[in-house]
LUMMARTOR-928253 format. One record per residue (C-alpha): x, y, z; residue in one letter. Coordinates in Angstrom, 2 decimals, decimal comma. Example, Ala and Ser with C-alpha at 12.3 -4.5 7.8 and 13.67 -1.06 7.14 Angstrom:
BEGIN
+---------+---------+---------+------+
:      c1 :      c2 :      c3 : dodo :
+---------+---------+---------+------+
:   12,30 :   -4,50 :    7,80 :    A :
:   13,67 :   -1,06 :    7,14 :    S :
+---------+---------+---------+------+
This chain:
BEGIN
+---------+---------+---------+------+
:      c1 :      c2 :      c3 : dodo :
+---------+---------+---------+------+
: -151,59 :   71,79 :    7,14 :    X :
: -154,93 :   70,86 :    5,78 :    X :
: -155,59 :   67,82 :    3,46 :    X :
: -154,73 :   68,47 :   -0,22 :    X :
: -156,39 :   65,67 :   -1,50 :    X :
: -159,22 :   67,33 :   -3,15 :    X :
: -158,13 :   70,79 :   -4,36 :    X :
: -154,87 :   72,52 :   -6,05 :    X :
: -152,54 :   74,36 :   -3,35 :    X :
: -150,01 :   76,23 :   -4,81 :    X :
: -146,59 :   77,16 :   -2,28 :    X :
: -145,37 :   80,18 :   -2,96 :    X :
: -143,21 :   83,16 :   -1,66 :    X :
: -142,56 :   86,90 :   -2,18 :    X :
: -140,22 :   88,02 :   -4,63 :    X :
: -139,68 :   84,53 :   -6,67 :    X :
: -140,26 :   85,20 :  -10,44 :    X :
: -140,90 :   81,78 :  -10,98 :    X :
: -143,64 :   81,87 :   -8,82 :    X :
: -145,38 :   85,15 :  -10,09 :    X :
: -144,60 :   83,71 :  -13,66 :    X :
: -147,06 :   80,51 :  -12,25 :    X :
: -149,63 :   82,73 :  -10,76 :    X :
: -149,64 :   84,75 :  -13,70 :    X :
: -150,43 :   82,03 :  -15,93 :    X :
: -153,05 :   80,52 :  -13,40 :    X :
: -155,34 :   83,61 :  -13,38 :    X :
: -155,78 :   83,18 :  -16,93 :    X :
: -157,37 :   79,83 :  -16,56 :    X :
: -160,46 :   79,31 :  -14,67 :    X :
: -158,80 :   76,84 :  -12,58 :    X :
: -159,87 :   77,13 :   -8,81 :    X :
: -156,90 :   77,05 :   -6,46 :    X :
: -155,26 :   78,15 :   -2,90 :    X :
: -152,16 :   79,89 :   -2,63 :    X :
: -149,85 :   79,64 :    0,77 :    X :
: -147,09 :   81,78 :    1,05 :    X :
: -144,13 :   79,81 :    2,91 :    X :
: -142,30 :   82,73 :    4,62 :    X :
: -145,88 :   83,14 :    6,63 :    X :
: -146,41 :   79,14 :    7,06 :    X :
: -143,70 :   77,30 :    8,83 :    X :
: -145,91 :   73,72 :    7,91 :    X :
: -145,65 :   74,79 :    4,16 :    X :
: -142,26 :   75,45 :    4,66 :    X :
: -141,55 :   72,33 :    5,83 :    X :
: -143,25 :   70,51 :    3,45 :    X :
: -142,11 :   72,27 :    0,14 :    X :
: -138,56 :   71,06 :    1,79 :    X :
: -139,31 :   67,22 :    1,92 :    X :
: -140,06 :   67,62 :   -1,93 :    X :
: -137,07 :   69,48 :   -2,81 :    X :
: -134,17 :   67,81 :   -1,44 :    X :
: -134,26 :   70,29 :    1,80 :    X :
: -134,71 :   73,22 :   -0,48 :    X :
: -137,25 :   75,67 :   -0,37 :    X :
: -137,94 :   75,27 :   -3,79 :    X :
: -141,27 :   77,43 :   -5,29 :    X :
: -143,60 :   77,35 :   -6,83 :    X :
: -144,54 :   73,88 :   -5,62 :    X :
: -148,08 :   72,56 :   -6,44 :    X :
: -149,75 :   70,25 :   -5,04 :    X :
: -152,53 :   68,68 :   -7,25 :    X :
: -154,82 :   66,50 :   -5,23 :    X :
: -151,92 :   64,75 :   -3,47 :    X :
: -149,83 :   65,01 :   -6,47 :    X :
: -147,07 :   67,44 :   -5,66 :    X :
: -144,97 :   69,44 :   -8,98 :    X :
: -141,54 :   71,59 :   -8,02 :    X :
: -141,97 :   74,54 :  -10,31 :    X :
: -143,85 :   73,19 :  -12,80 :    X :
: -145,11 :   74,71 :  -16,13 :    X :
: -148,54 :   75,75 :  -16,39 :    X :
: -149,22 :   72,84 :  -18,87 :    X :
: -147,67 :   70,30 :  -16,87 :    X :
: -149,55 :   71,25 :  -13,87 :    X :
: -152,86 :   71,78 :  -15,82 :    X :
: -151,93 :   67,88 :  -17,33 :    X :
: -151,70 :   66,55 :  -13,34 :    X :
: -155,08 :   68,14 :  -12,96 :    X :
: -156,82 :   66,61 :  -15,71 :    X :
: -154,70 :   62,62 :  -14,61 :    X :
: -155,64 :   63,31 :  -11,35 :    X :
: -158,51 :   65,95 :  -10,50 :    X :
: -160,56 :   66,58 :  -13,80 :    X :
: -163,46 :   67,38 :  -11,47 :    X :
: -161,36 :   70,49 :  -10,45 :    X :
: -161,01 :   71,85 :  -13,67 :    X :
: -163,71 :   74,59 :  -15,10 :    X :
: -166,78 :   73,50 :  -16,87 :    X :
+---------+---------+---------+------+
């Protein structure tokens, strides 16, 4: 996997509501972030599972380093303004 620390990576996978809910939400905001779908990355996989108790729990954002199990789109717009403001549209 590549280093999160500077951007907002958001773990997804076909056919989860919750996670086309998230995406939704995101393309409404000018926020710039990657999307991974797990069933094609084992690595993403295997991380979304040492967040969530073995479970492949999505969506899962990461936020600079600061990783969310299916957060709202306010809480994970509030991470990026704690942690990443400098990620957020002008």
């Amino acid at each position: 996997m590549t280093d999160t620390r500077d951007e907002v990576v958001v773990y997804w996978r076909p056919g989860c509501p919750f996670c086309i809910a998230l995406r939704l939400r995101l393309r409404r905001t000018r926020l710039t972030y990657r999307e991974v779908n797990i069933w094609q990355d084992p690595k993403a996989a295997a991380f979304v599972r040492s967040l969530a108790d073995g479970n492949e729990t999505v969506p899962t954002v990461d936020v600079a380093g600061h990783p969310l199990v299916n957060p709202s789109k306010r809480r994970l717009l509030a991470t990026v303004r704690d942690h990443a403001p400098h990620l957020l549209p002008g």
